[in-house]
C-alpha positions in Angstrom: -17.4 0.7 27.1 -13.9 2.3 28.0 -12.6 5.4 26.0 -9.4 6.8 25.9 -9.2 10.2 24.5 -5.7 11.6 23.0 -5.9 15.7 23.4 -4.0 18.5 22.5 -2.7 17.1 19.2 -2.3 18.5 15.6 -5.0 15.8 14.4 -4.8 15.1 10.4 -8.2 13.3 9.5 -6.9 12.9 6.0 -9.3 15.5 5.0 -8.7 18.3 7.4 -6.3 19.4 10.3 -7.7 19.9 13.7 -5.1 22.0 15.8 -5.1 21.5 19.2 -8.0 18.5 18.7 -8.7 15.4 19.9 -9.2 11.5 19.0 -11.0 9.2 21.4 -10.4 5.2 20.8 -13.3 2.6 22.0 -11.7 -0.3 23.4 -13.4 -2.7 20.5 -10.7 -0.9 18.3 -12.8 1.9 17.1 -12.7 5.6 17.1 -15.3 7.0 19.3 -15.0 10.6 18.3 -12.6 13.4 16.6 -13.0 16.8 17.5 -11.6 20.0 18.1 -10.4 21.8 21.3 -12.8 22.4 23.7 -16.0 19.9 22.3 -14.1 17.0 24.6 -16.6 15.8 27.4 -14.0 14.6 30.0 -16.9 12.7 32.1 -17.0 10.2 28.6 -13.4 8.8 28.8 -12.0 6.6 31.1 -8.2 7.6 30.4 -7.1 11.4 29.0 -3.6 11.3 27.5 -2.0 14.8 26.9 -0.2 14.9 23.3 1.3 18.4 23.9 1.0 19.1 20.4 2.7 16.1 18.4 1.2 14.8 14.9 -1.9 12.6 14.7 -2.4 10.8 11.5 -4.5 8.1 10.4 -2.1 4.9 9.5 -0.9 4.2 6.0 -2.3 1.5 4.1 0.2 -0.2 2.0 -1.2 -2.0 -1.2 2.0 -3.5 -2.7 4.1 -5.1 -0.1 5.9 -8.6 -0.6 7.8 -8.5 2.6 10.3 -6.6 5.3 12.6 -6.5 8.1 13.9 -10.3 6.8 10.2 -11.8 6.4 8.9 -13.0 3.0 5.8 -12.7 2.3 6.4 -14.8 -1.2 7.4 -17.5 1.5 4.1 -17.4 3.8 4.8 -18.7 6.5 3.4 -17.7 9.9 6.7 -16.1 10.9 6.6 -14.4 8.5 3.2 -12.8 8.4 3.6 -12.1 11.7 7.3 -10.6 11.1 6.3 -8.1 8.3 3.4 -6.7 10.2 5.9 -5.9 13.2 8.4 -4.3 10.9 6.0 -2.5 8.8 4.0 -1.0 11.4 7.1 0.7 13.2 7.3 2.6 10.4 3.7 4.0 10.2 1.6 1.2 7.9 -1.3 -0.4 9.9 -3.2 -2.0 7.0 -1.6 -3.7 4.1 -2.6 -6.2 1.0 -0.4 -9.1 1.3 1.2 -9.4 -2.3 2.2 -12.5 -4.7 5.0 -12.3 -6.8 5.3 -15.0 -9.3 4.9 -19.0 -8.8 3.4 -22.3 -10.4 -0.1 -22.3 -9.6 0.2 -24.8 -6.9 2.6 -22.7 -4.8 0.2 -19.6 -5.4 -2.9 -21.2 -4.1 -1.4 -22.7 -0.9 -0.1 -19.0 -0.5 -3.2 -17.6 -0.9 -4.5 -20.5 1.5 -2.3 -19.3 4.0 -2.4 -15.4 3.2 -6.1 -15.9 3.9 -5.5 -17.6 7.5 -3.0 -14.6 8.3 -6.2 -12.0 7.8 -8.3 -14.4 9.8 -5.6 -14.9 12.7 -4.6 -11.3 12.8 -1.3 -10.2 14.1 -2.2 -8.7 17.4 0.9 -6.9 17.3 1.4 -5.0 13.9 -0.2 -3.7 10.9 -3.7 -5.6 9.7 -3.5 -7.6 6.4 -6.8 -6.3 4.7 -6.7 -8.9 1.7 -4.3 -9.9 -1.3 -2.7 -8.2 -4.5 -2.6 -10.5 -7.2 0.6 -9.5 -8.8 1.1 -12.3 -11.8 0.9 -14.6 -13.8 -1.1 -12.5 -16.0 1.3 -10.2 -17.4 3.3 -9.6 -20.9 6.9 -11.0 -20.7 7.8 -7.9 -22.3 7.5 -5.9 -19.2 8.4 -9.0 -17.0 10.7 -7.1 -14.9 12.3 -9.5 -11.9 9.5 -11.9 -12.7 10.4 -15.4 -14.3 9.0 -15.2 -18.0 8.2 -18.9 -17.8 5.5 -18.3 -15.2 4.0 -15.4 -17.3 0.8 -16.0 -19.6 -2.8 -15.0 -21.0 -5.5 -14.5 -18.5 -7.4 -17.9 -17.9 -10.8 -17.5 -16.4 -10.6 -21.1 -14.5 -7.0 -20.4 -12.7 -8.2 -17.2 -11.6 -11.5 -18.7 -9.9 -9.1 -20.7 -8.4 -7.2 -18.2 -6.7 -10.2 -16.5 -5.6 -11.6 -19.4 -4.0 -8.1 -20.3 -2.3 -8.0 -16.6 -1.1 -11.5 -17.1 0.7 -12.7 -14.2 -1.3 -9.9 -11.7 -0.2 -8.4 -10.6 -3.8 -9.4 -7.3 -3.7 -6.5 -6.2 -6.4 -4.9 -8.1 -9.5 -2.5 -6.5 -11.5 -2.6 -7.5 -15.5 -1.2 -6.7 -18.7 -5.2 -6.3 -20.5 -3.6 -6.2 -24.2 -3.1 -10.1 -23.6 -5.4 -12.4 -25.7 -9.0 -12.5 -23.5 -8.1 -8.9 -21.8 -11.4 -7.4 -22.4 -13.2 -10.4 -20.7 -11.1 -10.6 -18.2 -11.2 -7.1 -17.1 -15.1 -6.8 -16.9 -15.4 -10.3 -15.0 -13.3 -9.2 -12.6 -14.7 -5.5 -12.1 -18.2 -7.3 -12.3 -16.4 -9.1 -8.5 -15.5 -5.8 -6.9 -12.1 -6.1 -7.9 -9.7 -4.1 -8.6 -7.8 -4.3 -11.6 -4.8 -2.5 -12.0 -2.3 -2.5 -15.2 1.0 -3.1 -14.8 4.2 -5.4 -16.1 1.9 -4.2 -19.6 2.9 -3.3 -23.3 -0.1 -1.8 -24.1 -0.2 1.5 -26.2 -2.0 4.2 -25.1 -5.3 3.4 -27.0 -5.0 0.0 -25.4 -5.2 1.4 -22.1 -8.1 3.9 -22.9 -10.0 0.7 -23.5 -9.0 -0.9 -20.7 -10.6 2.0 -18.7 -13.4 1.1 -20.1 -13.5 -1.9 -19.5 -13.0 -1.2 -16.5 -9.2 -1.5 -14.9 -8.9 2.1 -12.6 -5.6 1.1 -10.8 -1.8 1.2 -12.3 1.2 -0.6 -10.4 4.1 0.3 -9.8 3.6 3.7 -12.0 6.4 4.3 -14.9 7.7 1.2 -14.0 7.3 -2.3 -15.7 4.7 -0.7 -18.5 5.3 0.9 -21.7 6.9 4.3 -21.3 5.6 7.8 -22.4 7.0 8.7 -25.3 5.4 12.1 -27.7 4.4 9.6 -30.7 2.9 6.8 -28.2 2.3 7.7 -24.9 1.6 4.3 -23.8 0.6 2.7 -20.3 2.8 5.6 -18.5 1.2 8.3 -20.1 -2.3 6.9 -20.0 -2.0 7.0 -16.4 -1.0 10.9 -16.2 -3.6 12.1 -18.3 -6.3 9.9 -16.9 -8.7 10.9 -14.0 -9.9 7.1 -13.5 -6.6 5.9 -13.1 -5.0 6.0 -9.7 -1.4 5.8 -10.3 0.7 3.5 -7.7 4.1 5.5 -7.2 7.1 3.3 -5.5 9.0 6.9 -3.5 12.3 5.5 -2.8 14.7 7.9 -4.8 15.2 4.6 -6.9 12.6 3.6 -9.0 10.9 7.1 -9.8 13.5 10.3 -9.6 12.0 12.8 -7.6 11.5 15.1 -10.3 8.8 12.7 -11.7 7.4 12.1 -8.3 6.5 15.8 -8.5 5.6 16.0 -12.0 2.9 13.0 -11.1 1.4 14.8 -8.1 1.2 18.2 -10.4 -0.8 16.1 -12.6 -2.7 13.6 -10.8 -3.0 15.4 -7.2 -3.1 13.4 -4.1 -6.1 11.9 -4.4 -5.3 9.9 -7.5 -2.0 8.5 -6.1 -1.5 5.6 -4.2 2.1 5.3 -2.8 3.0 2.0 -2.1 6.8 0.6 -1.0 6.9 -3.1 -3.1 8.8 -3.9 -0.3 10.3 -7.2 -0.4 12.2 -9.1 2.5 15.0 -7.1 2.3 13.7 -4.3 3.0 15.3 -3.1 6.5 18.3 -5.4 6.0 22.1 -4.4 5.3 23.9 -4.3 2.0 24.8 -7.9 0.9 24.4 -11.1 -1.0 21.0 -12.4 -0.7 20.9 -15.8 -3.1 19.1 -14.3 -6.3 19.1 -11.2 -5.5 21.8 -8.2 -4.4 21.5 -5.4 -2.3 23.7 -2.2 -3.1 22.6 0.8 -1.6 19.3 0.4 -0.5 18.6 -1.3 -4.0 17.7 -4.2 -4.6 19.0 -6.1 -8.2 18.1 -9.5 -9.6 22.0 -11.0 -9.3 24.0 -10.7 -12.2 21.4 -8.0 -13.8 20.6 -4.2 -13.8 17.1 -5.4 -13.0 15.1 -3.9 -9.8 13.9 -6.8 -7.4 11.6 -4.8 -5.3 12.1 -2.2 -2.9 13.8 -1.4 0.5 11.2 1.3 1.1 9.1 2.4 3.9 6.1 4.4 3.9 7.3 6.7 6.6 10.4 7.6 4.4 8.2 7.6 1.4 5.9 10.2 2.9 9.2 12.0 4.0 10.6 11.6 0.5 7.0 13.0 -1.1 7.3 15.9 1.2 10.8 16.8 -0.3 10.4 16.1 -3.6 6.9 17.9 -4.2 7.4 21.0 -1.7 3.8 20.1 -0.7 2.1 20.3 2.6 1.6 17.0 4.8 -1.8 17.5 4.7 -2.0 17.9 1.3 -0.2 14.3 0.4 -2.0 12.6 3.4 -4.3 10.8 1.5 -2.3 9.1 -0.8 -1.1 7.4 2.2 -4.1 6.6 3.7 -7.2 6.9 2.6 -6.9 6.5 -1.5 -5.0 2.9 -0.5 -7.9 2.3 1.2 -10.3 3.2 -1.6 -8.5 1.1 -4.0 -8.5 -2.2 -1.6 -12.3 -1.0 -0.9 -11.5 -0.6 2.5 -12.3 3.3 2.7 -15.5 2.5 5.1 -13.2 1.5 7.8 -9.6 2.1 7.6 -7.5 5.5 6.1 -9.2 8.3 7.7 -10.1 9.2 11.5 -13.6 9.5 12.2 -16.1 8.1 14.3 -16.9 4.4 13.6 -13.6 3.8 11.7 -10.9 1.2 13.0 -8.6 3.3 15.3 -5.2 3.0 13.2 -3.3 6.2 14.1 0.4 7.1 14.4 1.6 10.2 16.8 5.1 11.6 15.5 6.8 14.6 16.9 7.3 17.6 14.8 10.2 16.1 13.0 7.9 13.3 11.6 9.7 11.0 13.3 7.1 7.5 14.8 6.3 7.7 18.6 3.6 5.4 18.2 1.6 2.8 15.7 -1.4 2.1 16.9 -4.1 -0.6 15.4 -7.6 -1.2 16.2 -6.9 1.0 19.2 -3.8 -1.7 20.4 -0.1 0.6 20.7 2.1 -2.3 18.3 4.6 0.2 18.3 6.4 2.6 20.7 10.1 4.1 20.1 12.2 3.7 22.5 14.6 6.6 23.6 18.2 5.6 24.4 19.5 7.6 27.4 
């Protein structure tokens, strides 16, 4: 089998830095070995490529993401699966849950149908798609945010099977609103599946949520956004999720949705390893300002038309992760893994993507000192590589 070791690199695991260390990629799309300077047998790789001291990280894994760079996810079609992955991975994701958003059950299941065909397929040249996020219809009206309140109802047991069979088994996140009549039920019979369940687009108070941990649900989306907020008398869905160790909170780091003083007041709490970022990008992301039919982009944001209502997000995670850094004061290796490898322990993926270690997927980036993307690789394939004008 043919190796290729990367040397002399500031390698972040996503548990530890290696100065000066080394990764070395199988080519079956697996790491081989990480180590530090000096443990590198040279006689075991075929090809030894000299970093000269740039960033290794392992890839982001993005577990909200409806779209980007002018492909719709919410669309499905092969383009656009393939489109998404391109534009996501040149800026640093190499895994990612494909994400619904919203539609008569008809349209969902031949999305999940086709969402499942992506995963099989592959892209060959960008990020992996790892699975699905269920995002509707199962959430309160109250907190519908850009979603159509029509669409939006009570968990039902035989739609839900449906989806799962549709998806080929791939769900491996639904978000829900568990105070709806049949929550409790719902919420065990899904954590019974290995899924995930996450709260979000929820009114429930504060004690409703504690149950909901109990019932199972360890996941919020889109954190302080589209729940009930924290307020002193009722703390509510937001608060729940600051003050709870079993609850990963998502956090959306565009300078938008969250202001950055809360971004830092989450990690204070919660720590990196019980945040996910995520960038709910939709299509628009990576477009200009402009009309776009139902919705309107002004400044990076993105409104429902005619509304003050948020419509997704123009983010990316290599701005978010730039953004985090800024925000928090923290050290890169200290945020890594909500990036990387507590994604990937929400989509229950951990065993083989967000983290750099022998017998994981290769998925790696190499940035310069500036944090700026050299190179996205996947499965040990480069689907990425900056070009330098002049």
């Amino acid at each position: 089998m043919d190796k290729t070791a990367y040397v002399n690199a500031q390698v972040y695991t996503g548990y530890e830095l290696i100065r000066g260390g080394w990764i070395v990629a199988n080519d079956d799309g697996s790491i081989a070995s990480v180590g530090s300077p000096g443990s590198l047998d040279a006689a075991e790789v075929s090809e030894m490529i000299d970093l000269d001291g740039k960033i290794v990280l392992p890839g982001f894994v993005d577990v909200h993401v409806h779209g980007g760079g002018g492909y719709d996810l919410l669309r499905g079609e092969q383009e656009d699966y393939r489109g998404a992955a391109v534009f996501h991975a040149s800026h640093g994701t190499t895994s990612m849950l494909s994400t619904t958003g919203g539609a008569p059950e008809p349209a969902t299941l031949e999305l999940l149908r086709r969402a499942r065909q992506a995963q099989m397929d592959g892209t060959a040249c960008g990020a992996d798609y790892i699975g699905v996020h269920l995002e509707g219809p199962f959430l309160n009206p109250i907190r519908k945010g850009a979603f159509d309140e029509s669409l939006l109802h009570a968990p039902d047991f035989g739609e839900m099977q449906r989806y799962i069979t549709a998806s080929g088994g791939t769900i491996r996140l639904v978000t829900l609103a568990p105070e709806l009549s049949g929550g409790e039920e719902f919420v065990r019979w899904l954590t019974a599946q290995g899924i995930c369940v996450s709260i979000g687009h929820s009114n429930a108070t504060y004690e409703q949520t504690l149950q909901a941990i109990e019932w199972g649900a360890r996941h919020t989306t889109h954190h302080f956004n589209g729940m009930s907020p924290f307020h002193h008398r009722d703390p509510g869905v937001a608060g729940a999720g600051m003050t709870q160790p079993s609850l990963t909170t998502e956090l959306i780091v565009d300078g938008i949705h969250v202001h950055p003083a809360a971004v830092r007041f989450l990690f204070d709490l919660k720590g990196a390893w019980n945040v996910c970022v995520i960038t709910d990008a939709v299509y628009q992301a990576g477009l200009p300002d402009g009309d776009y039919g139902e919705t309107v982009v002004s400044e990076g944001r993105i409104y429902l038309r005619g509304t003050a209502t948020l419509a997704g997000s123009s983010a990316t995670m290599l701005d978010s992760l730039r953004r985090v850094l800024d925000y928090t004061g923290r050290s890169l290796g200290n945020v890594i893994p909500s990036f990387t490898i507590v994604p990937a322990r929400q989509a229950g993926v951990e065993k083989h993507k967000g983290s750099l270690a022998a017998g994981m997927d290769a998925d790696f980036l190499i940035l310069d000192e500036q944090l700026h993307l050299l190179e996205t690789y996947v499965r040990g394939r480069r689907v990425y590589q900056r070009v330098v004008e002049g």
